[in-house]
C-alpha positions in Angstrom: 69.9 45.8 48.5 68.1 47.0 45.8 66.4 43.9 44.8 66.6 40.0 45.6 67.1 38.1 42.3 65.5 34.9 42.4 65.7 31.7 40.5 62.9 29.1 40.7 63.4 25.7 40.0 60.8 23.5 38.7 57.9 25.3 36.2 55.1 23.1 37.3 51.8 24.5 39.4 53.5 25.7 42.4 56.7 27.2 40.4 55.3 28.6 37.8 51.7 30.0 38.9 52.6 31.0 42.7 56.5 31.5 42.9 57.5 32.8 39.5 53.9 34.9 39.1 54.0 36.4 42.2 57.4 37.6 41.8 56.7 38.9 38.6 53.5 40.2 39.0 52.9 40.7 42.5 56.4 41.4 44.0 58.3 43.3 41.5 59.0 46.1 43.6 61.8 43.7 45.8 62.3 40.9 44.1 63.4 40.1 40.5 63.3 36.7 38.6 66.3 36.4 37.0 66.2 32.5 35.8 64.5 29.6 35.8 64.9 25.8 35.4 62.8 22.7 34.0 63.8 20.2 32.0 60.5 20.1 29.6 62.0 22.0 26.6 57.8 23.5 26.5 58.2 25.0 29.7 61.1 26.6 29.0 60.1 28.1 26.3 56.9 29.1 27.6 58.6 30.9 31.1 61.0 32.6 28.5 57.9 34.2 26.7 56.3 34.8 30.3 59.0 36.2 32.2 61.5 36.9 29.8 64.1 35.3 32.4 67.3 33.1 31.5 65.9 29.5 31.5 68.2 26.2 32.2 67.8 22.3 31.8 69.3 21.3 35.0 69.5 23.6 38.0 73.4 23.1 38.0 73.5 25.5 35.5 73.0 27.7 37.7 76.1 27.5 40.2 78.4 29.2 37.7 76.1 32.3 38.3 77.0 35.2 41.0 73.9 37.4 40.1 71.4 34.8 41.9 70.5 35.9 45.7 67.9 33.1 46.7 67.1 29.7 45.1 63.1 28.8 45.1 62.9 24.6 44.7 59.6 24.0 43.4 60.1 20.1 42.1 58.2 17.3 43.4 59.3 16.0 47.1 61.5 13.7 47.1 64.0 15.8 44.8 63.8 18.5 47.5 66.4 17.4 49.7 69.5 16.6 47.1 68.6 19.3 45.2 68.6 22.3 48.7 71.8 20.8 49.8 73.7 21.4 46.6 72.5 24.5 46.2 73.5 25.4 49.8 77.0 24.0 49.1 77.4 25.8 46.3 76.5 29.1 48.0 73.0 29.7 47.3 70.5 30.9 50.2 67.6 28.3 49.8 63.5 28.5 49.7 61.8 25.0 49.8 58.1 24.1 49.1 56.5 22.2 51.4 56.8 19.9 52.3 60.5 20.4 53.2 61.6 16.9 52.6 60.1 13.0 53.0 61.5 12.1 55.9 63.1 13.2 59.0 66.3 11.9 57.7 66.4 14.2 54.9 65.7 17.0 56.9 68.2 16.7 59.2 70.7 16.3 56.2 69.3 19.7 54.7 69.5 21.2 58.3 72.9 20.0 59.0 73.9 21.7 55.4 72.6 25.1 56.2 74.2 24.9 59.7 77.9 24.3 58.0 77.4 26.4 54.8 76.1 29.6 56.9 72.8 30.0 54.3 69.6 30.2 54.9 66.7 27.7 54.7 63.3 28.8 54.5 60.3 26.3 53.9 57.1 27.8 52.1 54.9 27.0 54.3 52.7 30.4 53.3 49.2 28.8 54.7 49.9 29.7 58.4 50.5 33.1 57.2 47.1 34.1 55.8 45.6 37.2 56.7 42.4 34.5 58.1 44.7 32.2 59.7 46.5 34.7 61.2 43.8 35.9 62.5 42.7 32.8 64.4 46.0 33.0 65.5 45.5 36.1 67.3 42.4 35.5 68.8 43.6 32.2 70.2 46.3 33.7 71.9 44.6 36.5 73.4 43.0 34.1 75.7 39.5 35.1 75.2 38.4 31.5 74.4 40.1 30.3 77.5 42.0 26.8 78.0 41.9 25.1 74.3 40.1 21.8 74.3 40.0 20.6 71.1 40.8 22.6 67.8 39.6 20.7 64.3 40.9 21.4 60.8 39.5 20.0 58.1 40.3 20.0 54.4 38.0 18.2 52.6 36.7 18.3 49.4 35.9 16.0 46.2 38.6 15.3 44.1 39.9 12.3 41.8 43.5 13.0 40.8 45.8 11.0 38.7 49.0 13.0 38.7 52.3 12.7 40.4 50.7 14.0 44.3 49.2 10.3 44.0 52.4 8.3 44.3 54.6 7.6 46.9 58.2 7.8 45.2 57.1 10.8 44.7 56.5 11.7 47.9 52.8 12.2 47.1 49.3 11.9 49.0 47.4 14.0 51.3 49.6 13.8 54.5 52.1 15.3 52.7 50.6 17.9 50.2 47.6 19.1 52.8 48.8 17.6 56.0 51.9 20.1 55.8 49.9 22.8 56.0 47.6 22.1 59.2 50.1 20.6 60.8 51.8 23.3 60.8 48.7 25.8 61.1 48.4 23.8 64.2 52.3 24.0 65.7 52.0 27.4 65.1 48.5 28.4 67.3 49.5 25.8 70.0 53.2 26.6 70.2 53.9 23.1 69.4 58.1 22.7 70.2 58.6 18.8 70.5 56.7 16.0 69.1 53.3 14.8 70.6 53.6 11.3 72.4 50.3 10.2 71.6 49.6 10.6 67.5 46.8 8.2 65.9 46.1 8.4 61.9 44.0 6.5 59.9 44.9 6.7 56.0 43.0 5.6 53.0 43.1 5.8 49.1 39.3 6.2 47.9 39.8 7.9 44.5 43.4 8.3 43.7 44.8 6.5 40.7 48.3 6.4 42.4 49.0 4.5 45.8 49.2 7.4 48.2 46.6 8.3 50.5 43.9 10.9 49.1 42.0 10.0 52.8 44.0 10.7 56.3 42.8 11.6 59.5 45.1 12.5 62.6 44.4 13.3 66.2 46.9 13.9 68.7 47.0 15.3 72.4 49.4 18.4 73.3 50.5 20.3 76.2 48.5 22.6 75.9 45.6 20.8 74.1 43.8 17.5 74.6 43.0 16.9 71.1 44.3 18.0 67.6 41.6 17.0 65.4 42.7 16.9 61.6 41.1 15.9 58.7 41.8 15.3 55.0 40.0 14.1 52.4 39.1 13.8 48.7 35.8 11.7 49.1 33.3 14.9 50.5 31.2 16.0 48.0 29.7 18.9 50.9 33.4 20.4 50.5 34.5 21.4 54.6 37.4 23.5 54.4 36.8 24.4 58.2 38.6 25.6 61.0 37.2 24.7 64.4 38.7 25.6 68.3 36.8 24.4 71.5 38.0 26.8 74.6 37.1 26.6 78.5 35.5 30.3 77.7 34.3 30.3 74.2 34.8 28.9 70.6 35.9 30.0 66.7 34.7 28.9 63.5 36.5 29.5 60.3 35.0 28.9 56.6 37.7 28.8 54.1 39.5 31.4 56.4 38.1 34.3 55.1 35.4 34.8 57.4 36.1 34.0 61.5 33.5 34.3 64.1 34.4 33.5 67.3 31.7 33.6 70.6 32.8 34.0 74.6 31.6 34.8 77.9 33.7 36.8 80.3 33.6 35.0 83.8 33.3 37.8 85.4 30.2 38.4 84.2 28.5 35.4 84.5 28.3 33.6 88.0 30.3 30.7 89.3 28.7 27.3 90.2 29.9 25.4 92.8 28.8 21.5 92.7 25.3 21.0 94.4 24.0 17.0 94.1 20.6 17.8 95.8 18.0 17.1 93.2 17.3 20.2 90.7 14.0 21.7 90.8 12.2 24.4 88.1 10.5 27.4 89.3 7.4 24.9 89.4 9.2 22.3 91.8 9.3 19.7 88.8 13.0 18.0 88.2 15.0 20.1 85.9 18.6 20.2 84.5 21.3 22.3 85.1 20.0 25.7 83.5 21.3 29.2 83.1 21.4 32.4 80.7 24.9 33.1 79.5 26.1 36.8 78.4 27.9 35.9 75.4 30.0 38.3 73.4 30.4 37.0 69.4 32.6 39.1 67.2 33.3 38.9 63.5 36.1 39.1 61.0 35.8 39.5 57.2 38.8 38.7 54.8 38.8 42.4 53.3 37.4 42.6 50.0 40.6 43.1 47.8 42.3 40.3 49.3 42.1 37.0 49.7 43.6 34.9 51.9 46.2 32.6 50.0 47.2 35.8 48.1 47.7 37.8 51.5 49.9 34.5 52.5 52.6 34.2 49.7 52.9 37.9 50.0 53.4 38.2 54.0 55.9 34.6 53.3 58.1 36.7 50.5 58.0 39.9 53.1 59.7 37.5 55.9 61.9 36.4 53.0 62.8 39.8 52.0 62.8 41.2 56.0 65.2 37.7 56.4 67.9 38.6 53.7 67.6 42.7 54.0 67.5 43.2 57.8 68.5 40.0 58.7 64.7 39.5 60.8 63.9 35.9 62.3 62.9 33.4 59.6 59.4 32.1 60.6 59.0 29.0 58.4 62.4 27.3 59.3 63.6 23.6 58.9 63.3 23.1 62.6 59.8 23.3 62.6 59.5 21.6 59.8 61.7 18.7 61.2 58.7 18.4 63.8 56.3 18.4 60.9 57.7 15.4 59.4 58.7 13.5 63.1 53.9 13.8 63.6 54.1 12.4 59.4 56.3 9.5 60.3 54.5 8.4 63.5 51.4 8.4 61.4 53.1 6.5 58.6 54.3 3.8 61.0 50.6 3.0 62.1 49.9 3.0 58.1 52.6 0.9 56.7 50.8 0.3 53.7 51.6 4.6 53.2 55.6 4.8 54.2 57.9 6.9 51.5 
């Protein structure tokens, strides 16, 4: 395969300025944009000066087509699911924005579609995939920080919207649009297979015009983790786009994942303490609290200066796209996961009724 011919359907912000630009720009060497569809006659014509692709109405137009490898669906939410399983069914291998669908009932329908078609499904879910988050990634699973107690990830910043992400028929709000994305930051650095019993959310609209949350914050306890800490918010001015993990041995921090520093001991190095209750005495034999010198190790990473992180993302996503269709390699961001995704959204949703799709 020379090249994989892509149509993208739906010309707003995510299709036209990350999945048809990238192609274009950014991935030209693999892929090809062959067509595009939007029903706003000014986006049409606009994407037909841009890209000098085919451009359709309705994304049915499309089916009659045999030239079309992969289908990118780029619409609001809740046309995701209808709109993945007719492509499917009519023979198309599928890419999805995230998130996948609104509830877990639509995934299942979009998963039980690629099982009996035979196509593939793959959900952009390109945040995981950073060259930063990645990195945690790495570093977590190396073990250095030890056991993992608690690991935070906030998205905060200070922002009144008044678009479509604020309304729930569209599946809108900040559990959906930014909780995808740690949520699933988060399955992938724990290894997170089944759904957490214990999930508590709080959800909020502060500054939205539309009904959907613009505040949420969920914590929930793993296997392998006693607390999931995550956080998202439109109302903080002092913008925290932070990534935070509490080990037995060390700890991370991550700024807008392009810088990481990460600080551990090694317990071989520093001695172990065995509980004492006598009363602790200084060097002067006044009371005193537990006190030692730890040899720490901190290390550094730095996004690399041509790159940046969401870039480096939507280009390692397309390369498991390509590596997917070409070599037929494991998909990373699949359905299944994303299934799991939206079972954490729902138990959330059910504590915040006010918030259900």
């Amino acid at each position: 395969m020379d090249k994989i011919r892509c149509a993208v359907i739906g010309m707003g912000r995510s299709g036209k300025d990350i999945h048809a630009r990238f192609i274009v720009e950014e991935l030209s060497d693999r892929f090809e944009l062959v067509a595009v569809v939007d029903p706003l006659p000014a986006r049409r014509e606009n994407a037909k000066t841009v890209f000098g692709c085919d451009t359709y109405a309705d994304y049915s137009e499309i089916f009659s087509r045999n030239d079309i490898d992969i289908a990118v669906i780029a619409t609001p939410t809740n046309m995701h699911c209808d709109i993945a399983v007719k492509l499917m069914e009519n023979g198309f291998d599928v890419i999805c924005d995230k998130p996948a669908a609104n509830t877990v009932s639509e995934i299942d329908k979009m998963i039980e579609t690629k099982n009996r078609t035979g196509k593939r499904l793959m959900i952009f879910q390109n945040w995981a995939l950073g060259l930063g988050t990645l990195k945690i990634e790495e570093i977590v699973k190396s073990g250095v920080l030890g056991r993992i107690v608690q690991i935070s990830i906030h998205m905060n910043d200070f922002r009144r919207r008044w678009d479509w992400q604020t309304v729930l028929k569209f599946g809108g709000g900040n559990i959906f649009n930014k909780g995808a994305h740690a949520i699933d930051f988060a399955m992938h650095l724990l290894d997170i297979k089944k759904v957490p019993e214990k999930v508590y959310a709080v959800m909020d609209i502060v500054n939205a015009a539309g009904d959907a949350d613009d505040y949420t914050k969920i914590v929930f306890e793993t296997e392998n983790c006693k607390t999931v800490d995550i956080e998202l918010s439109n109302a903080e001015a002092f913008s925290d786009s932070s990534i935070r993990v509490q080990g037995k041995t060390g700890s991370l921090l991550c700024i807008e994942r392009d810088h990481v520093k990460w600080r551990y001991l090694l317990p071989e190095e520093n001695p172990k303490h065995e509980l004492d209750t006598t009363p602790i005495v200084n060097d002067e034999g006044k009371p005193a609290y537990c006190n030692e010198k730890i040899k720490w190790h901190d290390e550094e990473w730095e996004m690399p200066r041509d790159n940046k992180d969401f870039v480096s993302s939507v280009k390692i996503f397309y390369d498991n796209v390509w590596n997917a269709i070409s070599n037929s390699a494991d998909i990373r961001c699949t359905p299944e996961l994303s299934r799991i995704q939206l079972e954490i959204i729902e138990k959330c949703l059910q504590q915040n009724p006010r918030f259900k799709y």
